[in-house]
C-alpha positions in Angstrom: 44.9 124.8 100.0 48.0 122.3 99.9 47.3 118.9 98.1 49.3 116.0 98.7 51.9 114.7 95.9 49.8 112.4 94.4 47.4 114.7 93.6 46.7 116.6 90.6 44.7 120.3 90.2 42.3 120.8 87.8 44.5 122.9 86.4 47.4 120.9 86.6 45.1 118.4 84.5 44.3 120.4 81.7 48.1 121.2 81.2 48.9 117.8 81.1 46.2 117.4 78.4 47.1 120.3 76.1 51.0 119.1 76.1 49.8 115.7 75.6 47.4 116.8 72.7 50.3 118.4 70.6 52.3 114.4 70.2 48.7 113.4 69.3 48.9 116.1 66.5 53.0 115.3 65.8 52.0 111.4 65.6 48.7 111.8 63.3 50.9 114.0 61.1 53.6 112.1 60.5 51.3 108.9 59.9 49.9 111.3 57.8 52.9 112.1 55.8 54.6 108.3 56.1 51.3 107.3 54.3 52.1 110.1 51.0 55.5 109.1 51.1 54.1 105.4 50.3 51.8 106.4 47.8 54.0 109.1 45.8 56.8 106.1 46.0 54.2 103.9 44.1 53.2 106.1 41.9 56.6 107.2 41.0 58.4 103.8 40.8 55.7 100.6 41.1 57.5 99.8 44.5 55.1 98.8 47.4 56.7 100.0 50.7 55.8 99.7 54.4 54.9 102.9 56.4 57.1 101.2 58.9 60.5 101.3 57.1 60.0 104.9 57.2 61.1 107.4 60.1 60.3 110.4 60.7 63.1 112.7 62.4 63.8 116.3 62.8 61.4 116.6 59.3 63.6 113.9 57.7 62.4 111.2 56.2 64.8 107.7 56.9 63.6 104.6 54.3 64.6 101.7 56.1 64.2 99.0 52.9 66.1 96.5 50.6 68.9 97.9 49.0 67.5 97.6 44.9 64.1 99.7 46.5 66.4 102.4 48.2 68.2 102.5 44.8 65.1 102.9 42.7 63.6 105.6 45.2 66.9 107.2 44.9 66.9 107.4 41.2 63.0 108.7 41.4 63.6 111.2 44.0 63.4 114.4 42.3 59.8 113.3 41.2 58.6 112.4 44.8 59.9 115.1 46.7 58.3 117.1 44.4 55.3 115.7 44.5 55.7 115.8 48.3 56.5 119.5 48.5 52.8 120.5 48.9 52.3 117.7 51.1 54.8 118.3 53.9 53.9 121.8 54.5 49.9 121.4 54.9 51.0 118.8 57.8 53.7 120.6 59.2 
């Protein structure tokens, strides 16, 4: 049986599902991980920051925030990625 173009197979449907399913996964996990990052920040150095300023790339973190907050993270970091450690690889 031909279909035209515009047409999608069953088939063709649930492949597009199960590929679109896995960046449901990659986004829930690294809102997942963005939200730690905030709390083991707080916990580590009083600071309050936004799951926004922080991207997620190639398992990277990037802190996007005022320059006396990156400096404070930075002098805390030991503690947070440690405390992170666990974290990152039960979501990745």
């Amino acid at each position: 049986m031909i279909l035209p173009n515009h047409i999608i197979s069953p088939n063709q449907m649930k492949n597009i599902s199960s590929f679109l399913d896995k960046f449901k996964k990659i986004i829930k996990s690294d809102e997942d991980l963005k939200d730690k990052i905030c709390s083991s920040v707080k916990k580590h150095t009083g600071l309050e920051i936004n799951k926004n300023s922080i991207l997620i790339k190639n398992k990277t973190a990037y802190i996007k925030e005022k320059p006396h907050f990156k400096n404070e993270i930075f002098m805390k970091k030991e503690k947070i990625t440690n405390d992170l450690r666990g974290i990152v690889s039960d979501i990745y």
